[in-house]
N, C-alpha and C positions, 0 to 999 in steps of 0.2 A: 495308602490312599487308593482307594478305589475309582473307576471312574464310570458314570452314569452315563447310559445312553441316551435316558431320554433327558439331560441337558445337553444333550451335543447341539449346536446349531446347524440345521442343515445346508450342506455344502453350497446349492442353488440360490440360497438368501445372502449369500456373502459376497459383495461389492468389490472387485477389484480393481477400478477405477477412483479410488477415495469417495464414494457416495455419490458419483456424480453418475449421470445417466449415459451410456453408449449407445450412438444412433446406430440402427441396423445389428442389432445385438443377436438377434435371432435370424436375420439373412443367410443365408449359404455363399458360401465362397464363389459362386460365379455371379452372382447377383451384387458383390460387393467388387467383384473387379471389373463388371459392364458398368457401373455408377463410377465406378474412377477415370473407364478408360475413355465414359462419354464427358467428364469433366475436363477432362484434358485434351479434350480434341478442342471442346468450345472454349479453352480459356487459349490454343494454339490458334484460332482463326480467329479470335477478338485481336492478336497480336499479330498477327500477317494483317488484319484487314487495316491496323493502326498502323503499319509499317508501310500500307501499302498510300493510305492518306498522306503520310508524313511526305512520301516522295513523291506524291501530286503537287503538295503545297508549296514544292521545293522549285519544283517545276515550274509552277503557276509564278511564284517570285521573280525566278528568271527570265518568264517571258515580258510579267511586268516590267524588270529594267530594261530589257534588252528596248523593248517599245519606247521608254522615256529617251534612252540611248537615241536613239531614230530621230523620234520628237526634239531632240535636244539639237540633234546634228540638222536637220532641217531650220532650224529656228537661227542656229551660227550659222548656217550658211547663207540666209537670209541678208542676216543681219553685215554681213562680211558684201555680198554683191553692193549695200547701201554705201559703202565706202569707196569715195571716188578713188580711182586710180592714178599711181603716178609712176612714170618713167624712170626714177632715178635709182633703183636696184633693176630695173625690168619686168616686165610682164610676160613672162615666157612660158610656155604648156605646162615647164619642168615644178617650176613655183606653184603655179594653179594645184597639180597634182600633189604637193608634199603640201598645200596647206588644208587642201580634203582631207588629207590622210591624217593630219596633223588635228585636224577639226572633230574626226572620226576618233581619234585617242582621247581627246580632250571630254568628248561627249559620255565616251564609256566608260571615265573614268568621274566626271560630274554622276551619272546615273548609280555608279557602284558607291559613290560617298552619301548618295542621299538625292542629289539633285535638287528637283524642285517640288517634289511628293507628289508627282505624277502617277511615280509606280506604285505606292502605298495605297493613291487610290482606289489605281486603276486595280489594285491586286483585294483590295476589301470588295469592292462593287462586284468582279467579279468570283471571289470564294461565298461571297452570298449567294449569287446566279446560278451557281453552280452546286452548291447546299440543297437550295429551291428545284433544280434539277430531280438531283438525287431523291428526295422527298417525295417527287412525284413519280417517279421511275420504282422506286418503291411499293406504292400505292399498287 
């Protein structure tokens, strides 16, 4: 068996990717590792700048309750002065002080279960505000 040259198929027609087409086939090697190394820088700062949002948001949550926290303790303490007072355990600095304090745990801990969606509000209204910001800070 002999074999013909001119059925050879030549070698540059022949697909090593199963017929599918290769982007940047004809690129040079430094042209295909500048296109990698600029892809990976921007897919590195899309995810720092996501990391960096994430823990604004986190932030912004916390200062939300912290605020209803506040709201909440001003509101029981309000509500605590409307109560008339009576002599029969004592009224003494020491009481005053442990039921602030007492008022102050109570609050922080109504604002960490949910509260009264003071801080949900207050935390939409302003991650809006703050969106709107940025948008223009942009521009």
């Amino acid at each position: 068996m002999r074999i013909n040259p001119t059925n050879l198929i030549p070698e540059n027609s022949v697909s090593r990717t199963g017929g599918k087409a290769v982007p940047d086939q004809g690129a040079s090697f430094a042209e295909k590792l500048d296109k990698a190394t600029t892809a990976a820088k921007q897919a590195t700062t899309s995810k720092a700048s996501q990391a960096a949002q994430t823990a604004e948001d986190a932030k912004l949550k916390t200062a939300c309750k912290e605020m209803e926290a506040v709201f909440l303790n001003l509101m029981l303490s309000q509500m605590r002065a409307t109560v008339p007072k009576n002599n029969l355990l004592g009224n003494s600095s020491e009481e005053q002080m442990l039921t602030s304090m007492l008022d102050t745990e109570l609050t922080k801990n109504m604002a960490q279960a949910g509260g009264m969606g003071l801080a949900d509000m207050l935390y939409r209204q302003l991650s809006k505000s703050a969106a709107a910001t940025k948008g223009q800070a942009a521009r």
